[in-house]
N, C-alpha and C positions, 0 to 999 in steps of 0.2 A: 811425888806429885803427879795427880793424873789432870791431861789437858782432853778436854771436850770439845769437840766443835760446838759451836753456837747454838745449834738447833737443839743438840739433847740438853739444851740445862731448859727446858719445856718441863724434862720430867728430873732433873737436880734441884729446881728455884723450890719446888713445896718441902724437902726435907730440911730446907732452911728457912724455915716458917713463912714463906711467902704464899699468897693464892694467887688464882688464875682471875682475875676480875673482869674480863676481856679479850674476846678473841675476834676473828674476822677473814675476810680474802681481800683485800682491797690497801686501798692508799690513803682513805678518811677514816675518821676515828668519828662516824655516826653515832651522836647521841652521850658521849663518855667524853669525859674529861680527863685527862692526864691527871695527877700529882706526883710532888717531887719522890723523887727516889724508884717512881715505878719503873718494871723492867719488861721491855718489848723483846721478846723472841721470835725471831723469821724464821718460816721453816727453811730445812734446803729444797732446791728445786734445778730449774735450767738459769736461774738467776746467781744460784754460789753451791755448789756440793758442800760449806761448811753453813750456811745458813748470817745470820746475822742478830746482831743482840744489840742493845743500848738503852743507857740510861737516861730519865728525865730530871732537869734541874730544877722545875719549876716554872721553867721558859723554852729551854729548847730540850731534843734530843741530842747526848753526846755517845757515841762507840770510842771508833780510836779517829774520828773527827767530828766536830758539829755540822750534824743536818741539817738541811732546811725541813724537812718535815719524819715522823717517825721513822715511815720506807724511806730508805736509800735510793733504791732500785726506779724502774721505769714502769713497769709493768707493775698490776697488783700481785701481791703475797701473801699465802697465809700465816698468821702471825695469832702470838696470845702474849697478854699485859699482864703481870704479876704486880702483885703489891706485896707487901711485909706488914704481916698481922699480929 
């Protein structure tokens, strides 16, 4: 089993049929709406060397805790939203 930090499954989410629906620098999600199951990729930066991931339920963002909004972080990030097509 190989483990990935967070930020390279940007480019592991499309060989399993997912696309990139969405990307950005920031902490809003201008204009786009979530749906369940989409999946938010952080890059890495001075915020995490492994970056961060999480899925959508429908209502919230969950990783390995529930957020209160997609970023975790303080600062904006760059980030990209994958769907399953």
């Amino acid at each position: 089993m190989i483990i990935l930090p967070a930020w390279a499954y940007r480019d592991a989410l499309p060989f399993y049929g997912y696309k990139e629906v969405a990307s950005g620098n920031g902490n809003q999600l201008i204009g786009f709406r979530p749906r369940k199951g989409d999946i938010v990729v952080i890059e890495n930066g001075e915020h995490s060397i492994w970056g961060h991931i999480a899925i959508y339920t429908g209502t919230s963002w969950i990783s390995d805790f529930k957020q209160k909004t997609m970023n975790p972080y303080r600062k904006p990030v760059p980030y990209k939203i994958f769907r399953h097509v």
